[in-house]
C-alpha angles and dihedrals in degrees: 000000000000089000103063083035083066098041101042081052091046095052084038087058100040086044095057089044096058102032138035124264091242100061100023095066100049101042079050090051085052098052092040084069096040097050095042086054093039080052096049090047091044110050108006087050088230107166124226131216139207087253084050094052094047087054096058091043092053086047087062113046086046087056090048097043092047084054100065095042 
């Protein structure tokens, strides 16, 4: 646990440092959503439908529009 703790605070860091606030929160907002489901296909074998991939590309386009807002 300490582990991904120090890991998740070390990419926080690098990410800030090579992008803007403003656009680093919310692509990392995105890909939060992206990698836990390409987890969940991947090794929990869930599978996703069409209503399920409209939702994360919904959920996408809300987080960027938002923001821009």
């Amino acid at each position: 646990m300490a582990v991904s703790g120090l890991l998740c605070t070390w990419c926080l860091l690098s990410g800030l440092q090579n992008l803007e606030a403003i656009i680093f929160f919310p692509l990392r907002s995105i890909f939060s959503i992206i990698f836990t489901t390409a987890i969940a296909v991947l090794l929990w074998k869930e599978k996703l439908k069409w209503a399920g991939v409209a939702g994360l590309v919904m959920a996408a386009v809300a987080i960027g529009c938002l923001s821009v807002a």
